[in-house]
N, C-alpha and C positions, 0 to 999 in steps of 0.2 A: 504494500500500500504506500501512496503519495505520504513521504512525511512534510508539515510544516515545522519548523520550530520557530516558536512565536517570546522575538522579545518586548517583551511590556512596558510602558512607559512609569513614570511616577509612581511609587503607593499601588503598583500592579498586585492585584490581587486572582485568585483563579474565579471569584466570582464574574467577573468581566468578561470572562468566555464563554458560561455558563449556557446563555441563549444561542449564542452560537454552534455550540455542541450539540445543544438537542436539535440544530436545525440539520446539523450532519449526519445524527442517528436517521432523523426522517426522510434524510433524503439518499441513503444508501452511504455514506461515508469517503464522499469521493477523497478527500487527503484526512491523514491525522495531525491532530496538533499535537506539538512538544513543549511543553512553557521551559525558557530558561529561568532554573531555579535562582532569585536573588538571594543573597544575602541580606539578614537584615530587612527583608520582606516577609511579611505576611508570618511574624513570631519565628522567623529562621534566627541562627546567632549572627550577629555582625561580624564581618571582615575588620581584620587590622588596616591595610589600609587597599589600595585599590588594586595592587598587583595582587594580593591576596582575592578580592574581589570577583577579578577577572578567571584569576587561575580557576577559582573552586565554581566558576560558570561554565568556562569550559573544558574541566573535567568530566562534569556533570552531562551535558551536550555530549560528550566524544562517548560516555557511557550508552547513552539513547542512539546515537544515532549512525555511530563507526561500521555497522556492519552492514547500515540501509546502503541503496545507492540511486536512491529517486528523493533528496533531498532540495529542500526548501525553502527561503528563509524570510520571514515577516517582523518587521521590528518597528514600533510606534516610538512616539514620545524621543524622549531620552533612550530609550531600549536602541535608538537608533546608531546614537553615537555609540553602544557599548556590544552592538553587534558589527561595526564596525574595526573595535578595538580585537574580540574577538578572533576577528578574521584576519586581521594583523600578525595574532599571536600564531596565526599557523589552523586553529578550526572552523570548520567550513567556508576554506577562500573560494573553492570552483562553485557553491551550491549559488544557482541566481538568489539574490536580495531584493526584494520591496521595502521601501522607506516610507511611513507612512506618515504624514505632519511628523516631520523630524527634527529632534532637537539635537544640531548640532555645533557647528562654530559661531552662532550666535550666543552661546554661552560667555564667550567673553566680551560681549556689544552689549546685550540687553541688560535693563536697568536690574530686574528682579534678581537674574543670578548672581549680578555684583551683590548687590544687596544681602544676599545668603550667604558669600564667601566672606564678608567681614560679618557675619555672627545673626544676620536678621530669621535668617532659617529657623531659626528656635521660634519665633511666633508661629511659626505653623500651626504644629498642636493646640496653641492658644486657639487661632481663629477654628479651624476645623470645629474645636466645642462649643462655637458659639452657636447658636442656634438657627442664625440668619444667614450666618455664610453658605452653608451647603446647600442652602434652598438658591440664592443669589445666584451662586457657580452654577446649577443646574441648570435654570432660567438664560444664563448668559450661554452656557459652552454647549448644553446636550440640545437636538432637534428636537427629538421626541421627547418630551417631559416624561420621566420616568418614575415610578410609582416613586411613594412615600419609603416603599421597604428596599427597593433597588437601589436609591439612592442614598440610605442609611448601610446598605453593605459597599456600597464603593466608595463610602467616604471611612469606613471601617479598615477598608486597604490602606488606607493614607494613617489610619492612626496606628496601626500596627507596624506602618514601616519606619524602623529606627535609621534607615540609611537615609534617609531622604538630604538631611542635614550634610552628611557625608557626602554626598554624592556631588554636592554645588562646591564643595570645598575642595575635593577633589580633582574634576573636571573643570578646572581653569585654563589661564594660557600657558603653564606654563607646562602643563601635563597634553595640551592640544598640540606644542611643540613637538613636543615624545611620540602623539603619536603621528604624525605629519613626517615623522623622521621614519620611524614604523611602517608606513603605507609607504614610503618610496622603495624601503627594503624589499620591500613585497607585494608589487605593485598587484598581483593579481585580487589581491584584497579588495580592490577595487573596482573590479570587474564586474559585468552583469548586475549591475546595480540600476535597479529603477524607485522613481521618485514616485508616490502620489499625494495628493494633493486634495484634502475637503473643500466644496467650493464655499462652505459655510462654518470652515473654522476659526475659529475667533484665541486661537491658542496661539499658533503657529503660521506663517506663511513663505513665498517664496523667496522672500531676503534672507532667508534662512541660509539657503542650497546657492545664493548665486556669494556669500561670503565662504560657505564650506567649497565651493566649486575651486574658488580663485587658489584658497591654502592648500589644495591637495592637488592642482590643476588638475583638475577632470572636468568632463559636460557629461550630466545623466540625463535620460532620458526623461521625460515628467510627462503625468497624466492627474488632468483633473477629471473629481465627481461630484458635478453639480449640488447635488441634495448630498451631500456628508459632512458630517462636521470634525470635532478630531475623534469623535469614542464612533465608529462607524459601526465595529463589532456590538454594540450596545443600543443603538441609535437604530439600528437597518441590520438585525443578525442575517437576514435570510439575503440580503442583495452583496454585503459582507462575503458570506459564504460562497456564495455565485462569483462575486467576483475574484477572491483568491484561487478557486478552482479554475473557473477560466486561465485565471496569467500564470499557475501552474501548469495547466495543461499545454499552455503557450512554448511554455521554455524548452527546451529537450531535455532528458533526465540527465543524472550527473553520475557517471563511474565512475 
């Protein structure tokens, strides 16, 4: 069977995929997913620092999927730049990649992740408990207004994740250096690599990919989806589904 292995963006929890899985039991299972295990996510222990991070990600990956060879690769958010890194380090460079609203060298442009790497990160958890913020973020970022209890489990991924904080501290310029040196090493890293794009996400957009384009000198390929926003898997499981099957079935397998 088609594997995907799906990295998660932010506070990824397995809840997030949930509807999406039952949309793949119903419809005969055209691929499986693989979630990369975070550290630090969803009550896992925390990594020491991010080459620990990476390693025990893919280790984890090389266990699932070493032996497939119709491999996959989906990476949202932040999940973006660290299946990136991944593929750097040597696992899964030949499998085609989708970027989905990807957070990448915009980390060191945008206001928020400065803000996180000199110490702001620690509000999070504050705001998460408020009671107004996760109603607000919902109304702003998701299309489909998502129940009362859907929305209390994917704000539950964000509380459990202790990396989050780490992750912006992390992932600066000086560590985007590292790996800019990394991708030249290994250029295939950066191969098969396609962009897409919500035409209604309010997260993320394409200044994103034309500041990662220039650091890495590459041009990927982009495609937008009108009606998506950045949670598509959550928003649209079943068009979702349809569409990573389609651009998996697109690619040719990987030996």
């Amino acid at each position: 069977m088609r594997t995907v292995v799906f990295f998660g963006g932010n506070g990824h929890a397995a809840v997030r995929l949930l509807a999406a899985r039952g949309v793949l039991s119903r419809v005969g299972k055209p691929f499986e997913i693989v979630e990369a295990p975070y550290p630090g996510f969803e009550g896992r222990g925390d990594a020491r620092d991010l080459s620990e991070f990476l390693a025990t990600v893919s280790d984890a990956i090389r266990r699932h999927v070493d032996s497939r060879t119709d491999v996959r690769v989906y990476a949202t958010g932040i999940g973006a730049l660290l299946a990136l890194a991944v593929r750097a380090g040597g696992a899964l460079a030949p499998a085609p990649l989708v970027l989905q609203g990807p957070v990448l060298w915009g980390l060191e442009r945008r206001w928020m992740p400065r803000l996180a790497r000199v110490g702001a990160a620690a509000v999070v958890p504050w705001l998460l408990a408020r009671p107004a913020f996760p109603r607000r973020f919902a109304r702003r970022h998701f299309v489909v207004p998502p129940s009362p209890e859907a929305r209390d489990a994917f704000f539950e991924g964000y509380a459990r994740c202790s990396a989050s904080a780490d992750l912006f501290r992390w992932c600066g310029p000086a560590w985007l250096r590292e790996l800019e040196s990394a991708c030249a090493r290994s250029p295939m890293a950066l191969e098969h690599v396609e962009v897409w794009w919500g035409g209604r996400d309010r997260v993320v957009g394409p200044a994103e990919l034309r500041w990662t384009e220039a650091a890495l000198g590459v041009r990927w390929p982009e495609r937008t989806f009108p009606e998506w926003g950045h949670y598509p898997m959550l928003d649209d499981p079943e068009g979702w589904v349809r569409a990573v099957a389609a651009a998996a079935n697109d690619d040719p397998a990987v030996t």
